[in-house]
C-alpha positions as CSV (number, residue, x, y, z in Angstrom):
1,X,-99.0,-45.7,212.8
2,X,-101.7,-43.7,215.1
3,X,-100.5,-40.3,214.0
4,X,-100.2,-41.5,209.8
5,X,-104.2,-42.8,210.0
6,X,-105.2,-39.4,211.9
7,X,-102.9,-37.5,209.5
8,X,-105.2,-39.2,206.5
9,X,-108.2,-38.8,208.3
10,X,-107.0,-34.8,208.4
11,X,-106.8,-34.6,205.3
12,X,-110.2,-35.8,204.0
13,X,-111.1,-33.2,207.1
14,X,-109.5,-30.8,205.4
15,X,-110.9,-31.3,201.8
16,X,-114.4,-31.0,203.1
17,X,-113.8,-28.0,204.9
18,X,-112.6,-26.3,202.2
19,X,-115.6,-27.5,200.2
20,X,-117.6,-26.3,202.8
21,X,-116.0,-22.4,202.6
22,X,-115.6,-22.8,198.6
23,X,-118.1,-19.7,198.3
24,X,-115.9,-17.4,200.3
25,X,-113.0,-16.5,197.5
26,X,-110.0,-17.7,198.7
27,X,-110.8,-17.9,202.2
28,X,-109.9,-21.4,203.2
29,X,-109.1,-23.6,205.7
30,X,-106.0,-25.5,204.1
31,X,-102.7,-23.5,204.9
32,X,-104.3,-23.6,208.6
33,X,-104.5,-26.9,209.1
34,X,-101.3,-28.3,206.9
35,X,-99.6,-25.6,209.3
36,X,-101.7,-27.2,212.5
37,X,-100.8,-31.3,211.0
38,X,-97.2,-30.5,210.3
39,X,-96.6,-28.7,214.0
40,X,-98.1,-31.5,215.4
41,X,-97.2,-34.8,213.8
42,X,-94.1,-33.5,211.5
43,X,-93.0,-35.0,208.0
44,X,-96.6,-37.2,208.6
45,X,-97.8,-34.0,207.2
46,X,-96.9,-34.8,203.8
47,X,-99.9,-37.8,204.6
48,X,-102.5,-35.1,205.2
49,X,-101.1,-33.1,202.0
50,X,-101.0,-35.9,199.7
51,X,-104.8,-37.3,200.5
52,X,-105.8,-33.1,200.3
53,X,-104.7,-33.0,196.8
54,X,-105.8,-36.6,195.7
55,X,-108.9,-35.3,196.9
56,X,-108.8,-32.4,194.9
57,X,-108.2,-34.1,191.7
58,X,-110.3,-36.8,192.3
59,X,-113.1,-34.8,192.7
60,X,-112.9,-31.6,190.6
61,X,-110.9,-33.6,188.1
62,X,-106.9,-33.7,187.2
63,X,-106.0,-30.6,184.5
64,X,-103.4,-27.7,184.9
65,X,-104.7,-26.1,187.7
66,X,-104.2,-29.5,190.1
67,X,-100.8,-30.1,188.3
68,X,-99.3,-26.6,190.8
69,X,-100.6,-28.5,194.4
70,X,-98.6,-31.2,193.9
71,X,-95.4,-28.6,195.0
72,X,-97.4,-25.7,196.5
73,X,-98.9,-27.5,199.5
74,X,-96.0,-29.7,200.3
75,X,-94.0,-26.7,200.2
76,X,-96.1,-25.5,202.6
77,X,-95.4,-28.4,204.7
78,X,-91.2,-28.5,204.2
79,X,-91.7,-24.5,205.0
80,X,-93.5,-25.4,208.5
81,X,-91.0,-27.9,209.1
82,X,-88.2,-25.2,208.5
83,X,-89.6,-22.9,210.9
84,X,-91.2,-25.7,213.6
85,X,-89.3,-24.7,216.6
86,X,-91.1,-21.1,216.6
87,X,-93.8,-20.6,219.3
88,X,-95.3,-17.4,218.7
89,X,-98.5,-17.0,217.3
90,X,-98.3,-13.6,215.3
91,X,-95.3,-15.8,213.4
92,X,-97.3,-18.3,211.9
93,X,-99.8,-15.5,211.0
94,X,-97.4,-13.9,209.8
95,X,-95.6,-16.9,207.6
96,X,-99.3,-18.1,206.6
97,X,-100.1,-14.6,205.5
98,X,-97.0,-14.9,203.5
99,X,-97.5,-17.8,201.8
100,X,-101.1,-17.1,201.1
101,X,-100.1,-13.5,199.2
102,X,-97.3,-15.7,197.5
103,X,-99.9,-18.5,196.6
104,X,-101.2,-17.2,193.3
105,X,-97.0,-16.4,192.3
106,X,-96.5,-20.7,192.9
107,X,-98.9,-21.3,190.3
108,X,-97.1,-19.3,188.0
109,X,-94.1,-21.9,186.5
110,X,-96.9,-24.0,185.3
111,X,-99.6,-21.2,183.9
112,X,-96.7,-19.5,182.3
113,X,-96.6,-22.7,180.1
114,X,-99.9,-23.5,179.8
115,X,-100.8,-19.7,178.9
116,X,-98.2,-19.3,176.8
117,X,-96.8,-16.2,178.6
118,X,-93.6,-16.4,177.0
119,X,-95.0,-15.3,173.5
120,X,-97.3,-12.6,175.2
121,X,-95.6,-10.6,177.7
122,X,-98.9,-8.4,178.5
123,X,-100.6,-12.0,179.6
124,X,-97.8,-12.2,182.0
125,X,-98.3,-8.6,183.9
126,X,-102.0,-9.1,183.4
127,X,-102.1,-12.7,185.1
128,X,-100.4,-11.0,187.7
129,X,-102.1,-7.9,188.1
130,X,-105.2,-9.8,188.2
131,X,-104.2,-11.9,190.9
132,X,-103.2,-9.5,193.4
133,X,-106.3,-8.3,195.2
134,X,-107.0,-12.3,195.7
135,X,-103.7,-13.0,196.9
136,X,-104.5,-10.1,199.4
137,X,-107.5,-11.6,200.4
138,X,-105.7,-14.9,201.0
139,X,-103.1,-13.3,202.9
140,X,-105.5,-11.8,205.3
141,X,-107.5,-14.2,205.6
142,X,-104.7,-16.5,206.5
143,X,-103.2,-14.2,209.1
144,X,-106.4,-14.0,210.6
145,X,-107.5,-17.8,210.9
146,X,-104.0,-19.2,211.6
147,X,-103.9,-16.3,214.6
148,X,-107.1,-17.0,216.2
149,X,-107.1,-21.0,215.6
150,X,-103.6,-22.2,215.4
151,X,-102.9,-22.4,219.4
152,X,-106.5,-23.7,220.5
153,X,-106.5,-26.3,217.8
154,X,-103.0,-27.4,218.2
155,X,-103.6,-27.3,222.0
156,X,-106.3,-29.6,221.3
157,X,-104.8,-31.9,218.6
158,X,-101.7,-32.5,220.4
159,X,-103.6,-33.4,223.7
160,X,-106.1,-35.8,222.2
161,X,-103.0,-37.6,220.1
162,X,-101.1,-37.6,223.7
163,X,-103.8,-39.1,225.2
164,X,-104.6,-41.6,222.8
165,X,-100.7,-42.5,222.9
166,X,-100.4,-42.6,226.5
167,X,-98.0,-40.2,226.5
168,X,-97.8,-36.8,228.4
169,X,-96.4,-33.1,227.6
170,X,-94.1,-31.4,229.8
């Protein structure tokens, strides 16, 4: 129950953070710390997704942009979850560079609808084109933070929820 309340409480954590960064474009502290939650506490991730993108909604409103984070983060999560036994650092870099280039391509099922791609070809290539040198920016970005603060924080995270369990690490 400990690690589902702390899960919550990372989440609303997580929403002001990225509040906090929302002037740097598409430098943010989200893929990080679902990566960081799900490591640590597993499928009680999806707790620290799901108050993340309530958040979102609640506060910049529900429309088609929200309608994409109701499967891109918690992909994020099931992703992490694939790939939880790996230890090394320049992996999740890696796989959070990854997903943050791929990020902008997740949105597409729904904008391809909304935009009405399928009747304009050229909005297709364009949405796409346009969305490239962000994507890179996310990807970088991502590699950096997630290499630099992934092991400290999950050092950290997973001592204090040890501690507050009573249990101990081998």
């Amino acid at each position: 129950m400990f690690s589902l309340i702390l899960c919550a409480l990372l989440g609303a954590l997580t929403f002001a953070l990225k509040v906090a960064m929302a002037t740097l474009p598409n430098i943010e502290p989200v893929t990080l710390m679902l990566i960081l939650c799900a490591l640590v506490f597993g499928w009680r991730a999806m707790a620290t997704t799901a108050v993340y993108v309530l958040l979102e909604g609640l506060v910049f409103g529900f429309s088609t942009w929200w309608i994409p984070y109701l499967y891109v983060w918690p992909l994020l999560v099931v992703l992490t979850m694939v790939f939880r036994k790996r230890q090394n650092r320049f992996f999740w870099a890696s796989f959070a560079a990854v997903f943050g280039f791929l990020y902008g391509f997740l949105f597409l099922p729904v904008n391809y609808f909304v935009y009405d791609m399928a009747n304009n070809p050229g909005a297709l290539l364009t949405y796409i084109a346009n969305d490239i040198p962000f994507d890179t920016i996310h990807a970088v970005s991502n590699f950096v933070t997630v290499l630099v603060l992934l092991p400290p924080l999950r050092r950290v995270l997973q001592a204090m929820t040890d501690k507050i369990r009573g249990t101990k690490r081998a």
